[in-house]
C-alpha positions in Angstrom: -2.0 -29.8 8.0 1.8 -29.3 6.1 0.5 -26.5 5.2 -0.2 -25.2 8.4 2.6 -25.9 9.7 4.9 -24.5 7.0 3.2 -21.1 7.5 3.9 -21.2 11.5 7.4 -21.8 10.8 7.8 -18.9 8.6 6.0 -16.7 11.0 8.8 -17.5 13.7 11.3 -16.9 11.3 9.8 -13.4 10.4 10.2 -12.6 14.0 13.1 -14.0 15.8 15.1 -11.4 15.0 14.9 -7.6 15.2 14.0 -5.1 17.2 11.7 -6.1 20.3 9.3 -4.8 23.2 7.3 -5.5 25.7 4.4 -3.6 24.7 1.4 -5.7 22.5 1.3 -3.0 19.7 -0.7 -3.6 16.6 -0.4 -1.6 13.3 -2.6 -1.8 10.1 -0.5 -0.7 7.4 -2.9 -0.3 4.2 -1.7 0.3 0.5 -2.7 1.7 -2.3 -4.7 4.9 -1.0 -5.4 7.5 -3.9 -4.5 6.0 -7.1 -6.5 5.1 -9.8 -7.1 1.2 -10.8 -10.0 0.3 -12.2 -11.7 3.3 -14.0 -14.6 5.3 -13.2 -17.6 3.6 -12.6 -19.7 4.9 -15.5 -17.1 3.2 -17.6 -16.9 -0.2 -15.7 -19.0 -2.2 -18.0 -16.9 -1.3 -21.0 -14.0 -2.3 -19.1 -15.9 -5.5 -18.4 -16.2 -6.2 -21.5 -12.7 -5.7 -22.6 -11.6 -7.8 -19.4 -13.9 -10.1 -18.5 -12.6 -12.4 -16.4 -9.5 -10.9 -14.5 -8.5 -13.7 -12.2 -6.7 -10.7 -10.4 -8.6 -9.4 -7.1 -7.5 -5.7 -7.8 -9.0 -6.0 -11.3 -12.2 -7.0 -9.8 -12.6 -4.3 -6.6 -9.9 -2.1 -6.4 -10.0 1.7 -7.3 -11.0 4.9 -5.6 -12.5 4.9 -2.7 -16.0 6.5 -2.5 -17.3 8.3 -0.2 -19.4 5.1 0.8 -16.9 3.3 1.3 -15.0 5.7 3.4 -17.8 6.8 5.9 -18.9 2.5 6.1 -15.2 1.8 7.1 -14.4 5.2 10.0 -18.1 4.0 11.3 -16.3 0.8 12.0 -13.2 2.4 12.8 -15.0 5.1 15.4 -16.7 2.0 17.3 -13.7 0.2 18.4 -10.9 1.8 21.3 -7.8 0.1 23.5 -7.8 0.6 27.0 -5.2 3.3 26.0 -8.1 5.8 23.7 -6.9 4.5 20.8 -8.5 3.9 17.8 -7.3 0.8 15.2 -6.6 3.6 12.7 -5.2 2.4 9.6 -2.2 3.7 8.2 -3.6 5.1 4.6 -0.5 4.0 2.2 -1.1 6.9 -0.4 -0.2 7.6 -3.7 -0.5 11.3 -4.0 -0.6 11.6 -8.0 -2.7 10.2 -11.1 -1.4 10.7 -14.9 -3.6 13.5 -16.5 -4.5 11.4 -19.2 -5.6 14.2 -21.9 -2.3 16.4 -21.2 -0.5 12.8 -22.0 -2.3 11.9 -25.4 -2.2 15.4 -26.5 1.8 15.2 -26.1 1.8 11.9 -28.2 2.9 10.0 -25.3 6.0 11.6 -25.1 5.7 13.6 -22.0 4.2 12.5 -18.6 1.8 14.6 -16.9 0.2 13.8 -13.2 -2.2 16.0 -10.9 -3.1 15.6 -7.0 -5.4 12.4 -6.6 -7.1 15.0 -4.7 -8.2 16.6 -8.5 -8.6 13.1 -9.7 -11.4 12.5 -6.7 -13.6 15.3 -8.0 -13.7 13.8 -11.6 -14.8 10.3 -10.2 -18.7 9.1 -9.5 -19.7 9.6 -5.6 -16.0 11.2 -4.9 -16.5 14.8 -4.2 -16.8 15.0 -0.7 -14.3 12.0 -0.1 -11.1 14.2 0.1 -13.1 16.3 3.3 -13.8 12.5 4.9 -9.8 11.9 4.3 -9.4 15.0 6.7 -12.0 14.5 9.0 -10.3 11.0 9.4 -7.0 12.5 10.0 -8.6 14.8 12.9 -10.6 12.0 14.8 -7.5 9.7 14.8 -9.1 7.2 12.9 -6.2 6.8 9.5 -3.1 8.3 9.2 -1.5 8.9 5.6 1.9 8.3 4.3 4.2 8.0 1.1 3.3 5.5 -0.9 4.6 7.3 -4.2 4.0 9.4 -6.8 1.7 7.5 -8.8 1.8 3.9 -9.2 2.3 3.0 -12.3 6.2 3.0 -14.2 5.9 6.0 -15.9 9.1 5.1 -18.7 8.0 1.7 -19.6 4.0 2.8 -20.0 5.1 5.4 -22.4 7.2 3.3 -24.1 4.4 0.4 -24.7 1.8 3.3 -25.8 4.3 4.9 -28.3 5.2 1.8 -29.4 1.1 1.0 -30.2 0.3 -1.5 -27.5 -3.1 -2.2 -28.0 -4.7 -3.2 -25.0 -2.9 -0.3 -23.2 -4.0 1.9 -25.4 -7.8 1.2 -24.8 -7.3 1.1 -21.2 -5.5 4.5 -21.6 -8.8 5.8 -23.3 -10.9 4.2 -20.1 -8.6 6.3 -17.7 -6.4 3.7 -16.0 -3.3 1.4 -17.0 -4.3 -1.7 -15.9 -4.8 -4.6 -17.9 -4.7 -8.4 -16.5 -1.2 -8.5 -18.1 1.2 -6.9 -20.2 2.8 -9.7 -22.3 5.5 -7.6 -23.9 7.4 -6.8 -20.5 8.4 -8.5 -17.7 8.1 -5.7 -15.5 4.6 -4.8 -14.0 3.2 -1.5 -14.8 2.2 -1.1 -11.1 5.7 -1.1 -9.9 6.9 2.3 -10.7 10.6 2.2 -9.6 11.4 -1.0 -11.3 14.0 -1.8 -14.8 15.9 -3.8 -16.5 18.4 -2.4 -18.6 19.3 1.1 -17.3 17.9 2.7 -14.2 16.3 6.0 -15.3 17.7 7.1 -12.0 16.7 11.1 -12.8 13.2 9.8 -13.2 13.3 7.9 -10.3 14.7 10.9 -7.8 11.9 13.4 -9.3 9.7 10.5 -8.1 10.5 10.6 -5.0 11.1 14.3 -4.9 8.3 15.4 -5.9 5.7 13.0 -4.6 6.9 13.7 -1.1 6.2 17.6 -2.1 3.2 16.7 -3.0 2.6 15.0 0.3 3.2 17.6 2.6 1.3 20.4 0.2 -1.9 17.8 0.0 -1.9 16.8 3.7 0.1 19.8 5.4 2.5 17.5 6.9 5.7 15.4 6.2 5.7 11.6 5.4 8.0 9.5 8.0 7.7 6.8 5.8 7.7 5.3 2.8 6.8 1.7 1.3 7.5 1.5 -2.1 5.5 0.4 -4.8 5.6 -3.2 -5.0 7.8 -3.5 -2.8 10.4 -2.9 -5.3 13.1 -0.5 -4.3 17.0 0.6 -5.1 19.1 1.0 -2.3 20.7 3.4 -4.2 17.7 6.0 -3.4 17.8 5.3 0.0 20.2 8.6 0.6 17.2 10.8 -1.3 14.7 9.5 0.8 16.8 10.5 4.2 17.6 14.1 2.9 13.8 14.2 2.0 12.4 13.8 5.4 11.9 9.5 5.3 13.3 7.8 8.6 11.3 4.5 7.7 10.8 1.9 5.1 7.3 -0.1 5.5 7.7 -3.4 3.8 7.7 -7.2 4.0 10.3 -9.5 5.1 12.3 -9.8 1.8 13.3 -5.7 0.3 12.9 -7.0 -3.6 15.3 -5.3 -6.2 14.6 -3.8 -9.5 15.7 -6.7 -12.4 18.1 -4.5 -13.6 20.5 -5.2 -10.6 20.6 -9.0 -10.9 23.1 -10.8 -12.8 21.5 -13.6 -13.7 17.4 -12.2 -14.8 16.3 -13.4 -11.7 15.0 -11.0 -9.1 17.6 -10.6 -5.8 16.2 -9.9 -2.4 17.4 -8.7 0.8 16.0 -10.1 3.9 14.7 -7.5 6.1 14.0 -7.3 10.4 11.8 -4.7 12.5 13.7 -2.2 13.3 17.0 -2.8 11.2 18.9 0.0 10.4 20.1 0.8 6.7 23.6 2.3 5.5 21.4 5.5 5.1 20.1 5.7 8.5 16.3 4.1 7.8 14.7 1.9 9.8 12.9 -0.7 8.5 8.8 -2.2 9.2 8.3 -5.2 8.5 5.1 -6.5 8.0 4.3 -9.8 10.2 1.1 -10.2 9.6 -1.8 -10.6 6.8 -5.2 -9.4 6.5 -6.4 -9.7 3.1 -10.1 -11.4 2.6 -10.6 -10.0 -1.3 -7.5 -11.8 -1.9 -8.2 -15.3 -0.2 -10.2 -18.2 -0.7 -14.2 -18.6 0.7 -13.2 -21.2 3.2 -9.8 -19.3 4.3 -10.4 -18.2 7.5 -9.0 -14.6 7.9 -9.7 -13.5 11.2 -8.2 -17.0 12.7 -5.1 -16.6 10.4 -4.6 -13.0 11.5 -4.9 -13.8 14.9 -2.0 -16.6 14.6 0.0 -14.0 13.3 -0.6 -11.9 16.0 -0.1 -14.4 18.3 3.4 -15.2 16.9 4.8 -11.8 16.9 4.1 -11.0 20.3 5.1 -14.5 21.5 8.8 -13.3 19.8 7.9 -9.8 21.7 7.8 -8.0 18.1 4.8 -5.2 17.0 2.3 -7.0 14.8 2.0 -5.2 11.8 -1.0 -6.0 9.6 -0.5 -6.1 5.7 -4.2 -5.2 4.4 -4.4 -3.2 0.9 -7.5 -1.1 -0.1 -9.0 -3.4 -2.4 -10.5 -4.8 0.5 -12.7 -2.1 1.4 -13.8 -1.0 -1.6 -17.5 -1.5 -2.7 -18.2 0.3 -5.7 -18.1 -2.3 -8.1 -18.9 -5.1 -6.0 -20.5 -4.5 -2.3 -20.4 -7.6 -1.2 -16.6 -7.5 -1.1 -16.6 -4.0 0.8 -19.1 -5.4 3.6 -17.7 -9.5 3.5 -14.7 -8.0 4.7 -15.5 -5.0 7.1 -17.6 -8.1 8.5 -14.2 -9.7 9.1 -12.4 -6.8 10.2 -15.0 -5.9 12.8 -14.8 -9.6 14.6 -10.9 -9.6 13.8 -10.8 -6.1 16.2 -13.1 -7.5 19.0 -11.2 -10.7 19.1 -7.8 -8.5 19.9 -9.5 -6.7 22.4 -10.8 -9.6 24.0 -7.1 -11.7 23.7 -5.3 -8.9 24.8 -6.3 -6.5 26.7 -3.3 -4.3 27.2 -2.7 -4.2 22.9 -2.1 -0.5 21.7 -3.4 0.5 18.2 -0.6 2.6 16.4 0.2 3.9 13.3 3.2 3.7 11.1 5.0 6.6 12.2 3.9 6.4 15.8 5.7 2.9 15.9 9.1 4.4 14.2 8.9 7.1 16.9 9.3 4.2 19.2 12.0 2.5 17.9 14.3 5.5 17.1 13.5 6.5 20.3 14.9 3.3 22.0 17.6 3.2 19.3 18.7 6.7 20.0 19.5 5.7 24.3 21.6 2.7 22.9 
């Protein structure tokens, strides 16, 4: 019961502030699109073995996603439409790049090499054709992709642990991936590439950004409007590179977390974000109101009814809801039950908001930014 009512309050206090409309839009921003996590699934069991009881979700399901699970989850997708045509697309979150792990070892660590995930897809089991569902997606309006970074992984700090002979790295390395449960010898997680501690590799960081949104618009033919860093762990310092780079928006949750390096005290500092706030740089900021995540949660958590609250809240405070749901939870190659446990949930989830409300728009990322530097711009 506190419980409950803890989490109500902090849903008003998301979304008292900020930007505001009329309209009952709804936006499922999805992470994690494209880069590698758990390795193939020919060498899963050895993986297994090496890990075998990751109390982390995304070392249980998430990776890839096959071409099963791409054609279960656009079926789902295709079935549901507003009143205005619109589908619930998700907004595919991508990472556009994967370490080429043989060009890597073969430099002794020293240099980092990455390819399109598009290259990495062909190498994976049941992946071939999942690049032309991607696109096929994009067509019949059912996803829409943007920046979610090079790769994600901290390219500086994983070299350093495999030169410096970190074991367990090491063997992941050979099994294609970085993850392991935990990295003991750092306080920074691998997956979040643009964070540090001592000394921002800030040359490292730009060709990040610079080149992963090249990479974007060669893969997809298009530019990224926005961007939600990995982890949510971001410099405002790069916010200028990501305006003269074509970025207008910055997907995120309600606190913008900082790299370590910035504290003064080792602890992490935040900056409390709104919908719709502008930056120094011109960016406007998404923030995410909402949560959607049934590989992450309890058996007896009740997603759909917890989703719906959100909802509920953010159009009460006349506020887009934007739904925070990362791919692990449609991914079923190493465990279908998750995959189809929560497209279950997602399916009533969609019918219940059609039902509630019946004037709700589906939008993507970049279709809600349009809006609000629309409005902005007749201020």
């Amino acid at each position: 019961m506190l419980s409950n009512l803890k989490n109500r309050v902090r849903a008003h206090l998301i979304n008292y502030k900020g930007w505001s409309t009329k309209r009952k839009i709804v936006v499922f921003e999805s992470d994690d699109w494209g880069a590698i996590r758990l390795p193939d699934i020919t060498k899963i069991e050895e993986y297994r073995k090496r890990y075998p009881y990751p109390k982390n979700p995304y070392l249980k399901y998430d990776s890839l996603a096959s071409e099963e699970d791409l054609n279960v989850l656009f079926s789902l997708i295709s079935d549901c439409k507003d009143n205005f045509g619109n589908h619930p697309k998700l907004t595919f979150n991508t990472v556009v790049a994967n370490p080429d792990f043989k060009k890597i070892k073969e430099s002794g660590f020293k240099q980092y090499y990455y390819e399109p995930f598009t290259e990495t897809l062909k190498r994976f089991s049941n992946h071939s054709q999942s690049f032309n569902l991607w696109k096929n997606a994009i067509d019949e309006k059912l996803m829409y992709p943007q920046f979610h970074g090079r790769e994600h992984v901290n390219v500086p700090l994983w070299l350093e642990e495999l030169r410096n002979g970190n074991q367990e790295l090491l063997d992941a390395f050979d099994l294609g991936t970085w993850s392991v449960p935990e990295n003991k010898s750092s306080i920074i997680n691998l997956q979040a590439s643009l964070d540090w501690i001592k000394e921002q590799p800030f040359t490292y960081q730009k060709d990040f950004l610079e080149e992963g949104l090249k990479e974007f618009q060669t893969v997809f033919g298009f530019c990224s409007k926005t961007i939600i860093p990995n982890n949510y762990i971001f410099d405002p310092n790069l916010n200028t590179i990501l305006k003269e780079n074509g970025i207008k928006g910055v997907q995120g949750m309600k606190y913008q977390k900082l790299p370590l390096g910035n504290s003064s005290n080792g602890k992490r500092e935040m900056i409390r974000r709104y919908v719709g706030d502008k930056n120094e740089a011109g960016l406007f900021y998404l923030v995410r109101n909402c949560v959607f995540e049934p590989s992450q949660t309890s058996d007896n958590y009740d997603d759909v009814s917890m989703c719906l609250q959100n909802i509920d809240n953010a159009f009460f405070w006349n506020k887009p809801a934007i739904i925070d749901t990362h791919r692990l939870n449609y991914i079923g190659s190493y465990d279908e039950k998750n995959r189809d446990i929560s497209l279950n949930k997602l399916r009533i989830l969609l019918k219940k908001i059609l039902k509630k409300w019946h004037d709700v728009e589906f939008m993507t990322s970049n279709e809600l930014l349009d809006i609000i530097e629309q409005e902005n711009s007749l201020l």
